[in-house]
Structure formats: structure tokens, C-alpha cells
C-alpha positions in Angstrom: 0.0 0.0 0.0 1.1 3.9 -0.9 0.0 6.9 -1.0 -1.5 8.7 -4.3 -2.5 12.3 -4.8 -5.4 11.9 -7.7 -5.8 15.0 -9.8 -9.8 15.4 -10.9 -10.4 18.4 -13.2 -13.9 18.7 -13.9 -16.4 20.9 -14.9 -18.2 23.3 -11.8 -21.6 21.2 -11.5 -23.8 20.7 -8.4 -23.1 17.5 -6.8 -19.9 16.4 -8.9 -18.0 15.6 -5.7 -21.0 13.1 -4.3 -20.3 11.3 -7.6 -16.7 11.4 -7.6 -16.8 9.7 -3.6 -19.4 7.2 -4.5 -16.9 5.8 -5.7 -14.5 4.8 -3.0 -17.5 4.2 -1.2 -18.5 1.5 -3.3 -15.2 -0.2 -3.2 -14.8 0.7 0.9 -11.8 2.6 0.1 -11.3 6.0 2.9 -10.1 9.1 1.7 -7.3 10.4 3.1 -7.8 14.4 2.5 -9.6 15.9 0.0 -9.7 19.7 -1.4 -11.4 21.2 -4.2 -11.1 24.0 -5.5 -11.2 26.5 -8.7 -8.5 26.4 -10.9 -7.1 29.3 -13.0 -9.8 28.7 -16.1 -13.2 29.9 -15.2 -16.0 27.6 -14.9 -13.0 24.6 -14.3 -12.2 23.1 -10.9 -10.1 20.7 -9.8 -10.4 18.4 -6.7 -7.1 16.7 -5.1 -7.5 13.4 -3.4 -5.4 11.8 -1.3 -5.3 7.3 -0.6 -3.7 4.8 0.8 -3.8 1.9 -1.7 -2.1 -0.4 -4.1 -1.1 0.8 -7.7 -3.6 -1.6 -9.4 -6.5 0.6 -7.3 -5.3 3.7 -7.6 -5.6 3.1 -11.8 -9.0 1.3 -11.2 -10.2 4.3 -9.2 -9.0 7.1 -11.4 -10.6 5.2 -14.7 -13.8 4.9 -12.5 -13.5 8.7 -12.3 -12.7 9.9 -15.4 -16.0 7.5 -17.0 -18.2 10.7 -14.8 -19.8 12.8 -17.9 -18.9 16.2 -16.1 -15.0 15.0 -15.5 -12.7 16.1 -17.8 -9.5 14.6 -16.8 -8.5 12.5 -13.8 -4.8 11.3 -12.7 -2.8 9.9 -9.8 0.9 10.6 -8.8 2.8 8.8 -5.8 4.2 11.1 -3.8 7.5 11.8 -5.6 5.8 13.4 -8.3 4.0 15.9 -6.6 4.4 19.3 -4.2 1.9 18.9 -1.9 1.5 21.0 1.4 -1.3 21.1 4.3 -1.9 23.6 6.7 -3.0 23.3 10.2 -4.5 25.5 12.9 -4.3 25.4 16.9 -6.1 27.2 19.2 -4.6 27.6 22.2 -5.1 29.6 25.5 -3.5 32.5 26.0 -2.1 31.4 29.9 -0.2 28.7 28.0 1.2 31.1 26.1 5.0 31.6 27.7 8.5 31.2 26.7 8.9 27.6 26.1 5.4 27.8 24.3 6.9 30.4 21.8 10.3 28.7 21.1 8.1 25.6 20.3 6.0 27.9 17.9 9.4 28.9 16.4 11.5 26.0 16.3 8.2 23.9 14.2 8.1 27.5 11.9 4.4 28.1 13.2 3.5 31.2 13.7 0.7 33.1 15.4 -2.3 34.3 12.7 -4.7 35.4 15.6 -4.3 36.9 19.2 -8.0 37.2 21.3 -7.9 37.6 24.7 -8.6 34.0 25.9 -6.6 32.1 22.8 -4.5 32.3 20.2 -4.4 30.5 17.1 -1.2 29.5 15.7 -0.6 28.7 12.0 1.3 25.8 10.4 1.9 24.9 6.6 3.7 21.9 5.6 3.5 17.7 5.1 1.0 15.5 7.4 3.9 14.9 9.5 4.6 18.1 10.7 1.6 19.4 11.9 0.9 16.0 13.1 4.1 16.3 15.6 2.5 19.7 16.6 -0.8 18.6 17.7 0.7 15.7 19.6 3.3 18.7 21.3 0.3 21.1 21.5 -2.4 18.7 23.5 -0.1 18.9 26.3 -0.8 23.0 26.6 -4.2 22.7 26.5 -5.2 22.3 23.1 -8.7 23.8 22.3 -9.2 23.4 18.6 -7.3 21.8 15.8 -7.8 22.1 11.8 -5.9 20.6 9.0 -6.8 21.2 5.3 -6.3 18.5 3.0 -3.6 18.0 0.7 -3.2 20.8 -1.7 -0.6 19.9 -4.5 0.4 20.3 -7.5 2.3 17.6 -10.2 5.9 18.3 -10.6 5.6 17.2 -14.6 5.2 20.2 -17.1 1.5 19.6 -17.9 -0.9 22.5 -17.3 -5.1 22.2 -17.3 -5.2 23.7 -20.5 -3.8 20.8 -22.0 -6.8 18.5 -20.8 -9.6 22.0 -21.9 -9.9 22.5 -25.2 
């Protein structure tokens, strides 16, 4: 089993996502992450999907996907052939908030995005990994909330959505 970023770009339609995750449902597969999103071409989005599965799944899922009338393209990459970040939020209270607190926040490149008088919330982008080591630092100053997006990448090869639109 590995992990795969699938690329869908599709046409903006109402309920195009429910039948893009139908999908896994049907075959019990989870989903990892998954963002959408509009892409630079009006009218075109493009949803990122992330899986832990074997190779031979990955290409039955992604064929699945791309037989959807209002998909125009889907792909997968392994992690090697993407740039993929996440980022996560924390909300923490403010009488946690002291020096070894703060050379925490610097030494994982977090930084503070909101101050309120009873929390702040601190801001960190980067791979599952590293926000992951966060929380697990973070729940022992009293964690209130935690956030993390899914996985927003990008493939490293030279092909651009205007190559799928025509």
C-alpha cells in the first residue's frame, strides 16, 4: 500500500463531488484528504485526493472517475511526483502562552495568525507529518481546537489544465 494524490479536473456542476466519492464508497476505500477548488480557467475546478492503496486501485479508481460525464481529466501521482502541502491551525489559550510555548512555535516554523484575549491561534503549513508532531506537542498545553486542510498539490511534470480543456 502507498500513497497517491489523484488530480480530478472537472467541470463546476452541483453535486460532482458526491459522484466522484461514491466511488471509493463503493469499493470501501477512505479518503485520506480531499480539497477542491477553482483552478485558474473559469468555470473549471479541480479536486485533489489523497489514498492509501495499491497501484492496481489507484488506476481502477481514477478510470472509475474519469467514466463521470462532467470530469474532464482525472490522474494519480505517488508522492515523488508531486508538491503537496497542508496547513493546520491550533487554538490555544493564552495562559499557556510563555516562553517555552513560543520557542516551540518557532523551532516547528508556526506562527501566530490570531491573538483574542482568551486564545490564540497559531498557523502551520507543511507535510501530514509536521503538523501531526504539533498537535501531539500542542495537546499537552491545553489544546482547544485543531484544523488541517487536506492536501493541496500540485504535479511536478510540465502539464498545465489547458492541456486537458480545449
Amino acid at each position: 500500500m502507498k500513497r497517491y494524490t489523484i488530480f480530478v479536473i472537472t467541470e463546476n456542476f452541483i453535486g460532482i463531488l458526491n459522484r466522484i466519492t461514491i466511488i471509493f464508497t463503493r469499493r470501501g476505500i477512505n479518503i485520506d484528504a480531499l480539497t477542491a477548488s477553482e483552478s485558474r480557467i473559469p468555470g473549471i475546478h479541480r479536486i485533489t485526493i489523497e489514498v492509501t492503496v495499491n497501484e492496481d486501485t489507484v488506476i481502477q479508481l481514477v478510470n472509475q472517475i474519469e467514466k463521470i460525464i462532467d470530469v474532464i481529466k482525472a490522474f494519480y501521482h505517488e508522492d515523488e511526483g508531486v508538491v503537496y502541502q497542508e496547513i493546520a491551525l491550533y487554538k490555544i489559550p493564552v495562559s499557556r502562552l510563555d516562553g517555552g510555548l513560543e520557542k516551540i512555535i518557532r523551532q516547528h516554523n508556526a506562527k501566530i495568525i490570531a491573538a483574542e484575549p482568551d486564545f490564540v491561534v497559531l498557523e502551520l503549513t507543511g507535510h501530514k507529518e509536521q503538523t501531526q508532531e504539533l498537535l501531539e506537542i500542542l495537546k499537552g498545553y491545553g489544546l482547544l481546537e485543531f484544523a488541517r486542510s487536506g492536501r493541496v498539490a500540485v504535479a511536478k511534470r510540465m502539464l498545465t489544465i489547458d492541456s486537458y480543456v480545449k
